[in-house]
LOMAR-71128 format. One record per residue (C-alpha): residue number from 1; residue in one letter; x, y, z. Coordinates in nm, 3 decimals, padded with zeros to 5 digits. Each point is the difference from the previous one (the first is absolute). Layout:
% residues N
{NUM, "A", {X, Y, Z}}
...
END
This chain:
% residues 470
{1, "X", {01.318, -03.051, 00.383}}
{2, "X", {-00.349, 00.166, 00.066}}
{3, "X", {-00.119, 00.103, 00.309}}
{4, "X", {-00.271, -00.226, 00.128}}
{5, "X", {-00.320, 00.230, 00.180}}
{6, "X", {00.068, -00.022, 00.361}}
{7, "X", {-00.285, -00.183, 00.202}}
{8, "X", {-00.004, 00.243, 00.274}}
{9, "X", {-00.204, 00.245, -00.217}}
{10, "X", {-00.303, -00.225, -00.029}}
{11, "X", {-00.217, 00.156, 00.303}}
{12, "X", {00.069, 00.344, -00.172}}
{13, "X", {-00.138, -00.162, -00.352}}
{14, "X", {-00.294, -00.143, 00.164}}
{15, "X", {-00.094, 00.348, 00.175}}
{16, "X", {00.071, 00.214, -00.353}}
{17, "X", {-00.179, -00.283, -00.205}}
{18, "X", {-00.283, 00.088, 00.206}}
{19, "X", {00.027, 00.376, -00.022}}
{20, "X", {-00.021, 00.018, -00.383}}
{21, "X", {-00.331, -00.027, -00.156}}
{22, "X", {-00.043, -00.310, -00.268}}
{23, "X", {-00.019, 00.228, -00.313}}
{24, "X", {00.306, 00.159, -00.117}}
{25, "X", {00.085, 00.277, -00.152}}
{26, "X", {00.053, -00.025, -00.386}}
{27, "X", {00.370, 00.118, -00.035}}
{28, "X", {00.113, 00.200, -00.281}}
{29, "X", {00.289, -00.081, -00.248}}
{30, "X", {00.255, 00.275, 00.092}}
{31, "X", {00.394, 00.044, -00.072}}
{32, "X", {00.154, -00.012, 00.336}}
{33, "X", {00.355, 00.146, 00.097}}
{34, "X", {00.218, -00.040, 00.276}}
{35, "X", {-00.040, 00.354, 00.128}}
{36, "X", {-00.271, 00.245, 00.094}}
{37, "X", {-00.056, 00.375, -00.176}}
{38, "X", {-00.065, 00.106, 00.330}}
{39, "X", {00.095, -00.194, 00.280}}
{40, "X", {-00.037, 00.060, 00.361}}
{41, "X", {00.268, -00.127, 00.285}}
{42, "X", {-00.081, -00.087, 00.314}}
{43, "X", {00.245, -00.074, 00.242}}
{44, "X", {-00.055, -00.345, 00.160}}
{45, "X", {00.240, -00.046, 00.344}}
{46, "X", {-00.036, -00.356, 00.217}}
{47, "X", {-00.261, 00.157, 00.205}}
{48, "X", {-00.256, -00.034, -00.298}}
{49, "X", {00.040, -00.341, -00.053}}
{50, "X", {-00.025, -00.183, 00.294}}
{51, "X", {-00.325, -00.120, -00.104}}
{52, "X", {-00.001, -00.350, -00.088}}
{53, "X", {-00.151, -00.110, -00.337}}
{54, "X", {-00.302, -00.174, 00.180}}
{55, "X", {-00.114, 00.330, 00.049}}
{56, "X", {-00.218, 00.242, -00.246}}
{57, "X", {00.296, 00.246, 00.084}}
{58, "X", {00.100, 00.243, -00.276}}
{59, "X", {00.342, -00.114, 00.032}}
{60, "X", {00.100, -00.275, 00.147}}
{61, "X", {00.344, -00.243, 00.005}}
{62, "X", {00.021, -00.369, 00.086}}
{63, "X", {00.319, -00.197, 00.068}}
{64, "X", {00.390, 00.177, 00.022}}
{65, "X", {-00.113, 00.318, -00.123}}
{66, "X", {00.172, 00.378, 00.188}}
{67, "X", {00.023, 00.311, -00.160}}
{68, "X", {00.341, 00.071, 00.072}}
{69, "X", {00.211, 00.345, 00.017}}
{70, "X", {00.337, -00.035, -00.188}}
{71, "X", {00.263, 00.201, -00.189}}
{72, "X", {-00.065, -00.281, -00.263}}
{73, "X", {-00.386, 00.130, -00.096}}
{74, "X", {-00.020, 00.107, -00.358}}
{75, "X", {-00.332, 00.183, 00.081}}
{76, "X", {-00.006, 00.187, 00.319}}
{77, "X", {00.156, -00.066, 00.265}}
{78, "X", {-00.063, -00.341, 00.065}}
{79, "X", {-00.154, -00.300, -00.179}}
{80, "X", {-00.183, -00.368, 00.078}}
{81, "X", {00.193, -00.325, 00.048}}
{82, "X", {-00.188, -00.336, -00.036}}
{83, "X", {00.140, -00.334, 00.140}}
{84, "X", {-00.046, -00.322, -00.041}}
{85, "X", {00.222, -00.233, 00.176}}
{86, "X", {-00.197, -00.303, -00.016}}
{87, "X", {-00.155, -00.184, -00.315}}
{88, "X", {-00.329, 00.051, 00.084}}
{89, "X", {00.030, 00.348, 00.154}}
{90, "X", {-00.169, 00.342, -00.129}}
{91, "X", {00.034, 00.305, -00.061}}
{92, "X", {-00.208, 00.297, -00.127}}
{93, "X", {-00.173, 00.311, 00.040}}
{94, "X", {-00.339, 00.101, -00.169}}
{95, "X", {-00.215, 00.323, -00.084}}
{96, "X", {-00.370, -00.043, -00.021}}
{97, "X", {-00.036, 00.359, -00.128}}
{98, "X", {-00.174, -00.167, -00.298}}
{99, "X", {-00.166, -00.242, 00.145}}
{100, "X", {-00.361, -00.075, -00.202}}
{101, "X", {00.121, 00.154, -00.319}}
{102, "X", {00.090, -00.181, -00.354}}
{103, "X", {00.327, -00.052, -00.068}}
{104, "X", {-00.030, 00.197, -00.280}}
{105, "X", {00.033, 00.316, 00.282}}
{106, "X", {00.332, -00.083, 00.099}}
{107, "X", {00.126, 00.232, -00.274}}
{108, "X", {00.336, -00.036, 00.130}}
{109, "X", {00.245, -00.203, 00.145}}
{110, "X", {00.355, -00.022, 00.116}}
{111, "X", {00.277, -00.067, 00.265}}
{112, "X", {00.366, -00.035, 00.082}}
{113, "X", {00.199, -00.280, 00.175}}
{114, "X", {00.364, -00.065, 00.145}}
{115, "X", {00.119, -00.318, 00.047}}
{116, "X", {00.221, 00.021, 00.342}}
{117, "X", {00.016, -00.413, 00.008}}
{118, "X", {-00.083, -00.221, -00.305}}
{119, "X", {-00.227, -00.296, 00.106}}
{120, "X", {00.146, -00.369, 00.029}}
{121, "X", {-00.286, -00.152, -00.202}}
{122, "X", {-00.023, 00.238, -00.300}}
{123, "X", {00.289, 00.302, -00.031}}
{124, "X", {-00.197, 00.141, -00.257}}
{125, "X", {-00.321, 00.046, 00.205}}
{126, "X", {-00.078, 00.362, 00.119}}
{127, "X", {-00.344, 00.184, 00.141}}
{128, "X", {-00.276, -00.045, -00.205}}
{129, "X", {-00.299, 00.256, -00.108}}
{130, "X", {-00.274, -00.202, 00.116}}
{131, "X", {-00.443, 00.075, -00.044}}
{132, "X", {-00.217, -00.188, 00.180}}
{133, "X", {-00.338, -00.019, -00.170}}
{134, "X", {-00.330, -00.170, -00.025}}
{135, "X", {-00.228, -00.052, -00.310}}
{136, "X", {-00.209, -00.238, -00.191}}
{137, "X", {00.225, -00.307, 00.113}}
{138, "X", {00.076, 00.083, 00.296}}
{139, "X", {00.309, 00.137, 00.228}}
{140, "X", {00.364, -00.026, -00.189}}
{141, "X", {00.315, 00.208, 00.096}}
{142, "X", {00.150, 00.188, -00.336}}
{143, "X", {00.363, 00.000, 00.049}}
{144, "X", {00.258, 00.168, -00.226}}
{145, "X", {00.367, -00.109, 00.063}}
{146, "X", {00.331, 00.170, -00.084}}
{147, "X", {00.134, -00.312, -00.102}}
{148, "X", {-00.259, -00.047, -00.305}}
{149, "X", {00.032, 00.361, -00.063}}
{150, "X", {00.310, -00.066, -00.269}}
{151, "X", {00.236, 00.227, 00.246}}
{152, "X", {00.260, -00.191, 00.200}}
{153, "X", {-00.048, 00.038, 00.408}}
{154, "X", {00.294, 00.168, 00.132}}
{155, "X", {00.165, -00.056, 00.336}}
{156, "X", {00.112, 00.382, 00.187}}
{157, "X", {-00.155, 00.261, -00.239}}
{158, "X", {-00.382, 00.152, -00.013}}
{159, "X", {-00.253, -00.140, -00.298}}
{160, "X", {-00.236, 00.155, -00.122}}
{161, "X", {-00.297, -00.180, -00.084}}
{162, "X", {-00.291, 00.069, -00.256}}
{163, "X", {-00.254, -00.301, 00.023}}
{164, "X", {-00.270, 00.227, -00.174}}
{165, "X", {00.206, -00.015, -00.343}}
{166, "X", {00.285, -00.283, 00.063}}
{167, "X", {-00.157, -00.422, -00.066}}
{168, "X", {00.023, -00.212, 00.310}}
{169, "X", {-00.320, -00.061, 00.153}}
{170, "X", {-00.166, -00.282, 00.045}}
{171, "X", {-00.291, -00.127, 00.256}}
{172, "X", {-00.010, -00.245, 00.306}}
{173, "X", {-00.268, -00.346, -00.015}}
{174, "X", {00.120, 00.000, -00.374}}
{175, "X", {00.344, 00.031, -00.093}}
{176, "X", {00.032, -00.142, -00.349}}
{177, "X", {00.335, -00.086, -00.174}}
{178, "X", {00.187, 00.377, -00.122}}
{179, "X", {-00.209, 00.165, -00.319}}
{180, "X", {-00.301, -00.229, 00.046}}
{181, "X", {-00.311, 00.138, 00.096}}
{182, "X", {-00.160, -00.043, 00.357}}
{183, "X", {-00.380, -00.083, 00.104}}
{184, "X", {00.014, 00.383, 00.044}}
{185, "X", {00.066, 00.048, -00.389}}
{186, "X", {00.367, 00.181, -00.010}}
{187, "X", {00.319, -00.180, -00.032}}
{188, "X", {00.202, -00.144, 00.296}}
{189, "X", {00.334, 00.272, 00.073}}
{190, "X", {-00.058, 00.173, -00.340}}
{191, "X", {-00.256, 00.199, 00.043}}
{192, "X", {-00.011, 00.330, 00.038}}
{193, "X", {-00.266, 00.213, 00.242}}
{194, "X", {-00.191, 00.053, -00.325}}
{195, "X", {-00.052, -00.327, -00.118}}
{196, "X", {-00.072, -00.031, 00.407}}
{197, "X", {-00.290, 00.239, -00.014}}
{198, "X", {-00.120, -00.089, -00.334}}
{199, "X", {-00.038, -00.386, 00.141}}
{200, "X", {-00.140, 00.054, 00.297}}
{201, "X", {-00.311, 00.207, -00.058}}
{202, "X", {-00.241, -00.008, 00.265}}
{203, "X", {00.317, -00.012, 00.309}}
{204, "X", {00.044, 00.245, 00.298}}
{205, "X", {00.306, 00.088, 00.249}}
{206, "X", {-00.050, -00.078, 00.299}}
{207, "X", {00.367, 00.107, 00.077}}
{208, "X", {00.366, 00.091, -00.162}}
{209, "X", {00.371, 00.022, 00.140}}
{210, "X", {00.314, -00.170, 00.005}}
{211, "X", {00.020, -00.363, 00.110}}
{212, "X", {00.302, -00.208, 00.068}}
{213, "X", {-00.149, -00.383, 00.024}}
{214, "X", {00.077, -00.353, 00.044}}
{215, "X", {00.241, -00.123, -00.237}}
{216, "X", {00.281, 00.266, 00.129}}
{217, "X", {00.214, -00.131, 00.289}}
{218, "X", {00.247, 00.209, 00.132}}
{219, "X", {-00.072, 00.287, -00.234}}
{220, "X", {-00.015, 00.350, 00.136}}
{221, "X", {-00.094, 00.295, -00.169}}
{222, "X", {-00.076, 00.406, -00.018}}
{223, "X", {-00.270, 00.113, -00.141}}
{224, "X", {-00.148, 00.368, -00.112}}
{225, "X", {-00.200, 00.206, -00.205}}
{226, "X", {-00.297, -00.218, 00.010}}
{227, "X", {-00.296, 00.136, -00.301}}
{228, "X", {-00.338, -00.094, 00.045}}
{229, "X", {-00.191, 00.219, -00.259}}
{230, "X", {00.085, 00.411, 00.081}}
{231, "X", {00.162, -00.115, 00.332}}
{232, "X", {00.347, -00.024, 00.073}}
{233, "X", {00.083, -00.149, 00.347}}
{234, "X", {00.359, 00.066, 00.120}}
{235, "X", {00.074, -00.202, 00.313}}
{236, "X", {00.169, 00.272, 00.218}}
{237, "X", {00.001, 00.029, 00.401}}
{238, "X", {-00.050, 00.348, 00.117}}
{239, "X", {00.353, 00.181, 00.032}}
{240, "X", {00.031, 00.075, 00.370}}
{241, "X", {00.064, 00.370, 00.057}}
{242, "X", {00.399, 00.073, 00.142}}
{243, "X", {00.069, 00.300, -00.161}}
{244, "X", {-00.174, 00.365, -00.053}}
{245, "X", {00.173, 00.259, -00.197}}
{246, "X", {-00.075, 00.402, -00.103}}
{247, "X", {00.059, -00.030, -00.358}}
{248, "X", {-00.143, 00.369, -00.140}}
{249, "X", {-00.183, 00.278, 00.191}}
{250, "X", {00.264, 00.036, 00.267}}
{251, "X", {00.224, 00.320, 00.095}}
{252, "X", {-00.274, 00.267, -00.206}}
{253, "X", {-00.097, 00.382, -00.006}}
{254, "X", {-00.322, 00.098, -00.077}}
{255, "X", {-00.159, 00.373, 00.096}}
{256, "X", {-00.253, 00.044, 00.244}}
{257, "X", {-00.302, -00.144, -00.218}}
{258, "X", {00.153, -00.186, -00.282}}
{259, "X", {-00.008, -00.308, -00.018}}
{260, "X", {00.384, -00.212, 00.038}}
{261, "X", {00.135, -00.096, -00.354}}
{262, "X", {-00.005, -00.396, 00.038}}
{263, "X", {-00.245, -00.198, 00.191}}
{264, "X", {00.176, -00.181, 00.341}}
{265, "X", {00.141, -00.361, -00.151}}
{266, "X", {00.126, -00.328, 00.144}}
{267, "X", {00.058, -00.338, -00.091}}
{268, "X", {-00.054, -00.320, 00.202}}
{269, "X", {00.238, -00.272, -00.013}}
{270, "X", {00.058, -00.384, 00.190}}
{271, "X", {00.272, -00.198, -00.033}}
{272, "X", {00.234, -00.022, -00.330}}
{273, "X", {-00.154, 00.318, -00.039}}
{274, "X", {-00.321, -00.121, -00.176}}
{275, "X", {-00.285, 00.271, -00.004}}
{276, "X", {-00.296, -00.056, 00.234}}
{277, "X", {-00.304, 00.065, -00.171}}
{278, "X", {-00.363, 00.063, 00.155}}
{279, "X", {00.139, 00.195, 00.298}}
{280, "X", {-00.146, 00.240, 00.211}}
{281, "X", {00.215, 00.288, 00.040}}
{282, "X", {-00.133, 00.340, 00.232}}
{283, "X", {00.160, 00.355, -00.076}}
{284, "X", {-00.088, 00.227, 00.276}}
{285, "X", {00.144, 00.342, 00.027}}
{286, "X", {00.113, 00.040, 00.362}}
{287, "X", {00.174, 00.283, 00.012}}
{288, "X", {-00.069, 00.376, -00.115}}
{289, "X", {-00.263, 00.146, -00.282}}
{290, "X", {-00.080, -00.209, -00.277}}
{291, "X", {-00.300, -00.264, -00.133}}
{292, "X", {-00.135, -00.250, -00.240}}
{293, "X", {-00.301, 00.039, -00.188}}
{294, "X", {-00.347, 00.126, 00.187}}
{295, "X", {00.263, 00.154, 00.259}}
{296, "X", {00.102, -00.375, 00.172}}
{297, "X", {00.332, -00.033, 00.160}}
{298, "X", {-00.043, -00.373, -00.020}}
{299, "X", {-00.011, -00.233, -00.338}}
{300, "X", {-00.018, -00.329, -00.060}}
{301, "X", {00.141, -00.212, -00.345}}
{302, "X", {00.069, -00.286, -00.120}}
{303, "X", {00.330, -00.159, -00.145}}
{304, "X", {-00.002, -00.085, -00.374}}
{305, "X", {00.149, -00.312, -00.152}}
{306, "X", {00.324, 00.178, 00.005}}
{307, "X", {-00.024, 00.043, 00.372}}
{308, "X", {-00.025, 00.401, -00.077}}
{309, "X", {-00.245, 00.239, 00.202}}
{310, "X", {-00.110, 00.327, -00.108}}
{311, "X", {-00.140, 00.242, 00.280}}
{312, "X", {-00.245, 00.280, -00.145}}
{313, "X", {00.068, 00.346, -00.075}}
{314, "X", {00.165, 00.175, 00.330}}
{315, "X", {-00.067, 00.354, -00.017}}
{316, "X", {00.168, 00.237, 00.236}}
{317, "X", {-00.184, 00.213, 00.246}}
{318, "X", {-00.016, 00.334, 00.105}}
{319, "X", {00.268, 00.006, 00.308}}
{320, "X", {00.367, 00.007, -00.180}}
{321, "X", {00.199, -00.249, 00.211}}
{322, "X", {00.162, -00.375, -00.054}}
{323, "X", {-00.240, -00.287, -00.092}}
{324, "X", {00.028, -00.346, 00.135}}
{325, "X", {-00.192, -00.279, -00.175}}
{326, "X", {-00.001, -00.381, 00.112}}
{327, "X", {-00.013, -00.307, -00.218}}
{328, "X", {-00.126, -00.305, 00.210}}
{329, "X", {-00.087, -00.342, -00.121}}
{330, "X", {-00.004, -00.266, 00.368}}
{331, "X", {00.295, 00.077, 00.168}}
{332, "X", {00.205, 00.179, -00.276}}
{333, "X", {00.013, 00.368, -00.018}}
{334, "X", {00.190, 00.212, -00.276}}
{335, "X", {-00.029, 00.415, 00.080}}
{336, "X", {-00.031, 00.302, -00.265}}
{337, "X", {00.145, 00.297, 00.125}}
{338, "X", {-00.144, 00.299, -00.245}}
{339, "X", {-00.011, 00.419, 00.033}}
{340, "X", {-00.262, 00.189, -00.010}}
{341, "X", {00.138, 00.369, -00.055}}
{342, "X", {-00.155, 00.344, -00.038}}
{343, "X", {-00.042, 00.183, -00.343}}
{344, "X", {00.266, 00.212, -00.072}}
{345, "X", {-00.109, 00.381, 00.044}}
{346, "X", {-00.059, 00.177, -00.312}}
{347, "X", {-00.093, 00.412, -00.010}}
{348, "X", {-00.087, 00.139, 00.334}}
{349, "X", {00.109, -00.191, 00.313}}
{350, "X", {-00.215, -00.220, 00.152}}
{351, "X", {-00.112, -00.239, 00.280}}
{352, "X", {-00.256, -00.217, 00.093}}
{353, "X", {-00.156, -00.002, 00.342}}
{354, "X", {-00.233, -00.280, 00.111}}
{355, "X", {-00.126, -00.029, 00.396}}
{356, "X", {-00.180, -00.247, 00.216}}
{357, "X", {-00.118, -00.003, 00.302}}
{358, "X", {-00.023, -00.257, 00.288}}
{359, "X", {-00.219, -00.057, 00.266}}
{360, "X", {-00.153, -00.238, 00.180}}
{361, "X", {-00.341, -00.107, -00.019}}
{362, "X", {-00.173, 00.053, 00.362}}
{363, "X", {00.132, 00.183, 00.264}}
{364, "X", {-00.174, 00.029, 00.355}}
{365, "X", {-00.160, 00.365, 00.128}}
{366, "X", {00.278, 00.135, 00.184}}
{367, "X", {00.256, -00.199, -00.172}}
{368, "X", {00.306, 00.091, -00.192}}
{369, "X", {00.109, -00.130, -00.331}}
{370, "X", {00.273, 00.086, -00.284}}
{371, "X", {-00.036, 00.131, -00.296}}
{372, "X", {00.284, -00.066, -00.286}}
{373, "X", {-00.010, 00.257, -00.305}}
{374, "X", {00.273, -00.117, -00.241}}
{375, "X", {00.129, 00.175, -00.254}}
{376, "X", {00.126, -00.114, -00.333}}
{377, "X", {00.166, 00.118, -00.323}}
{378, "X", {-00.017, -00.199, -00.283}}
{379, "X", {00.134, 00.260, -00.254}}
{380, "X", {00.330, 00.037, -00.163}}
{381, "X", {00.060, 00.288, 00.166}}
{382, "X", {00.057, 00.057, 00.388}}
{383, "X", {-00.272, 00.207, 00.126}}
{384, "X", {00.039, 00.305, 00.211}}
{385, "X", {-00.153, 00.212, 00.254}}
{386, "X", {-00.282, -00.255, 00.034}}
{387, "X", {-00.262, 00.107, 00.274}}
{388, "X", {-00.212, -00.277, 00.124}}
{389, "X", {-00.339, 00.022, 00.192}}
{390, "X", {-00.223, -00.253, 00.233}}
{391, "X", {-00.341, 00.140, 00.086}}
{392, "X", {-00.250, -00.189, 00.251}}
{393, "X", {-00.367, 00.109, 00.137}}
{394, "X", {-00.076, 00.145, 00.341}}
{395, "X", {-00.047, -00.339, 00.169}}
{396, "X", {00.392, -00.074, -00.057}}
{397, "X", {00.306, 00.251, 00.135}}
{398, "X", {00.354, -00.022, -00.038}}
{399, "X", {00.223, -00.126, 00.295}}
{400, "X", {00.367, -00.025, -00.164}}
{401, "X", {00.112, 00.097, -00.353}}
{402, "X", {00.394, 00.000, -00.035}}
{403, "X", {00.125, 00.219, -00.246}}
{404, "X", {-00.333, 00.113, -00.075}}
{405, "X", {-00.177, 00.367, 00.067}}
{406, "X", {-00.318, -00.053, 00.221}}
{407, "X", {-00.158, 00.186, 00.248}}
{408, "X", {-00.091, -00.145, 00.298}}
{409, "X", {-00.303, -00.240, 00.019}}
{410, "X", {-00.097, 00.128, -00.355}}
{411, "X", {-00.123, -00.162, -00.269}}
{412, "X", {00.297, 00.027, -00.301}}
{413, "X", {00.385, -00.070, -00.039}}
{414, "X", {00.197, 00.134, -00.284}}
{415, "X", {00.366, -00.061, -00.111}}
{416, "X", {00.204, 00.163, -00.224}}
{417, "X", {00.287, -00.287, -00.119}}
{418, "X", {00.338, 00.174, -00.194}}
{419, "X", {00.017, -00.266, -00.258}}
{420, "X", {-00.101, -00.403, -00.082}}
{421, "X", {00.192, -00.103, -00.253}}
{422, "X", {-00.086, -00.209, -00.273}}
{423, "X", {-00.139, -00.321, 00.092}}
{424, "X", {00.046, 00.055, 00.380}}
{425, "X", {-00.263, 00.075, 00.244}}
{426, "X", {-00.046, 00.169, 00.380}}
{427, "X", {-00.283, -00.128, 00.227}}
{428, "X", {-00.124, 00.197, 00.289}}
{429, "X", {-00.151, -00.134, 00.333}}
{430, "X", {-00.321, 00.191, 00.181}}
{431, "X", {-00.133, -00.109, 00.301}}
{432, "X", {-00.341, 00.081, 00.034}}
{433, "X", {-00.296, -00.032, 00.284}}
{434, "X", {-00.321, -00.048, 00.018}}
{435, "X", {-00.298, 00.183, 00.166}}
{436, "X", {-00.169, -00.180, 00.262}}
{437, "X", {-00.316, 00.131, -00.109}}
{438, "X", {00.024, -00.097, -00.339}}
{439, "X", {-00.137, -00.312, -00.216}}
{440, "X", {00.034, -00.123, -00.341}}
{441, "X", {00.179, 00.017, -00.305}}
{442, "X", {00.253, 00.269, -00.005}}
{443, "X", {00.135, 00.125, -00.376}}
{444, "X", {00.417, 00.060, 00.017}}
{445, "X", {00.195, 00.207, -00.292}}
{446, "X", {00.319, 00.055, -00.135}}
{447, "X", {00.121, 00.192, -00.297}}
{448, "X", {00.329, 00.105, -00.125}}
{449, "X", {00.126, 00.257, -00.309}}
{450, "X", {00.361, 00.080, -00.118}}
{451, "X", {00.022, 00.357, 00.009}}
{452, "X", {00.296, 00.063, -00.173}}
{453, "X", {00.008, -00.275, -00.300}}
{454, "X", {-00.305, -00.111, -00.239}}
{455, "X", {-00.208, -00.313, 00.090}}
{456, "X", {-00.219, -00.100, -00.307}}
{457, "X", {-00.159, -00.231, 00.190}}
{458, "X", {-00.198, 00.102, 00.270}}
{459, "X", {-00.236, -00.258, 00.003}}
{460, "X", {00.240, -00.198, 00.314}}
{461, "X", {00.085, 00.341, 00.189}}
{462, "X", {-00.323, -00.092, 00.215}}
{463, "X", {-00.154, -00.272, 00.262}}
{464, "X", {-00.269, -00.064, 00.180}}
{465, "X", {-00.078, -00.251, 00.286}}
{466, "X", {-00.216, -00.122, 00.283}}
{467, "X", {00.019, -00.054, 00.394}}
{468, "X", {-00.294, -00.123, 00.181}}
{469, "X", {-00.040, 00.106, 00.330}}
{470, "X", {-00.189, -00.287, 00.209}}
END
């Protein structure tokens, strides 16, 4: 039984007749096959074809047709049914990605189908690979049927179909008796695509896809896989996101520095565990001394086909310490915990020292303020007898400086600390004043030195900063 061309596409012939210009291109005599050397998939979920097939759409479905998510997909995760209930009821789904061009550009062409329910009318009857086109006589649907193909239809097991190779094709307003030829020039059901082309020189698509027509009550039916030319289009929803997980880059050492071994990892996963692709997934170190690339403690990737995202290189900083990196994607969070740690100490003991200083920006003449010096070590080595200084101009004295040696309303504190061991730090408080008679910016220092064990680096042993008096 063939599938007759359903009526409701006729407003959608009328507007593509009128889009193609009168001349056609020449097509060329080519060898077609069923697949493509280099074919591209593109995931097509229900959202994308809720266009109806009145439309100039690029996709577009009319009748029963839902992409549907299933443990039964052969492809993906998830696959399209088409029903048809009713005698006279539809269903399809169309690509006009080669809409205009000869048919001799649909270099490829392909598709799978499940039969869930055999139809009443016809068991044998299953989706068919179906070009609409227009040429020299005018609109005809080329439809290419399983059941012409030579293969049996079978009921609860994926097909695979190959109507650029396999015979079966034939064409709607002239359906001559099997192995006769049509008005079109190539024989009714056993035909192949090449005897298709070859006939119909002078033809363009207007549009291709997988049609389920009149002639087919009470069948239902998956389909997949659909080829049209170097395009593969896999009906998949988008795999909502349940799950995050660290899968490499978590519990690691690296030296103050160095970069960690592997790159932060996770995978995203929805229900049945299926990957979710094309997600957005932010790594952002939140706790201690570490970065991506250029320095940013923030980066932002997205999920592979296998659900998998990479984070860049992390490279740890120069404070030894614990690490805490985030992996967010919406409301799911997976967390890195990593150690930065000091370089072991080789020859002559050493430490590190590294100070900054805090103050704020303004203060008012006569006013008071505090000034934090804080010292760290960052070297493998505790450091000892470390004297620390904080100089200020005239217009500034010192009112309070525990622990420190100052004299009184002078301009300079100094401390001499015992020891700060490795990757620890002291921080000492100075309360300072300002002159009533003074204005303006007012330059603050500290400095600090290890007297008793090497610092190679003395680059961070000194800051400077500014107070504005106003």
């Amino acid at each position: 039984m063939r599938h007759r061309p359903p009526t409701h596409r006729r407003r959608r012939r009328a507007a593509a007749l009128a889009g193609l210009t009168a001349t056609a291109v020449v097509a060329g005599l080519v060898a077609l096959t069923g697949t493509a050397s280099a074919a591209t998939t593109t995931r097509v979920s229900n959202d994308d074809i809720t266009a109806a097939c009145t439309t100039s759409a690029t996709l577009c479905h009319d009748g029963v047709a839902t992409v549907v998510d299933g443990a039964g997909a052969d492809l993906g995760s998830g696959f399209l049914r088409l029903s048809t209930p009713g005698a006279t009821d539809k269903a399809d789904v169309f690509s006009r990605a080669l809409y205009g061009k000869p048919l001799s550009a649909l270099t490829a062409l392909g598709y799978e189908t499940y039969i869930e329910t055999p139809g009443s009318g016809d068991p044998r009857q299953a989706p068919s690979y179906t070009i609409e086109a227009t040429g020299p006589q005018g609109f005809t649907s080329l439809v290419w049927e399983p059941v012409y193909s030579g293969t049996a239809v079978a009921v609860g097991t994926w097909q695979t179909w190959n109507p650029g190779a396999m015979p079966g094709w034939w064409a709607s307003r002239d359906v001559t008796a099997t192995g006769t030829p049509n008005r079109f020039g190539f024989a009714t059901y056993t035909a192949t695509f090449a005897d298709v082309v070859r006939a119909m020189t002078g033809y363009t698509i207007i549009d291709v896809g997988i049609s389920q027509g009149s002639g087919s009550p009470g069948l239902q039916a998956r389909a997949d896989g659909l080829t049209v030319g170097d395009t593969v289009y896999d009906f998949d929803n988008p795999v909502v996101p349940t799950r995050i997980t660290a899968t490499a880059g978590d519990r690691q050492t690296a030296l103050t520095g160095a970069a960690f071994p592997t790159p932060p990892t996770v995978k995203i996963t929805g229900a049945g565990g299926l990957a979710a692709a094309g997600r957005q997934v932010t790594f952002t170190v939140t706790k201690g001394a570490a970065s991506f690339p250029g320095g940013a403690t923030s980066a932002t990737v997205t999920t592979g086909d296998d659900g998998v995202a990479t984070a860049p290189t992390l490279t740890a900083g120069r404070d030894a310490g614990p690490v805490t990196v985030t992996a967010t994607t919406g409301p799911l969070t997976a967390t890195f915990t990593e150690t930065v740690a000091a370089p072991p100490g080789t020859g002559a003991k050493r430490a590190d020292l590294a100070v900054t200083l805090a103050v704020p920006a303004t203060v008012l003449p006569g006013g008071t303020f505090q000034a934090i010096v804080t010292v760290r070590n960052n070297g493998p080595y505790p450091a000892t007898n470390v004297a620390t200084a904080l100089t200020m101009p005239n217009g500034l004295v010192v009112v309070a400086a525990p622990g420190g040696i100052a004299p009184r309303n002078g301009h300079s504190v100094a401390w001499l600390t015992p020891q700060i061991g490795s990757s620890s730090q002291v921080a000492h408080t100075v309360t300072l004043a300002a002159d009533t008679k003074v204005r303006g910016p007012q330059q603050v220092r500290a400095a600090t030195l290890a007297t008793s064990v090497a610092d190679p680096d003395l680059l961070n042993n000194a800051a400077v900063t500014i107070v504005t008096v106003k």
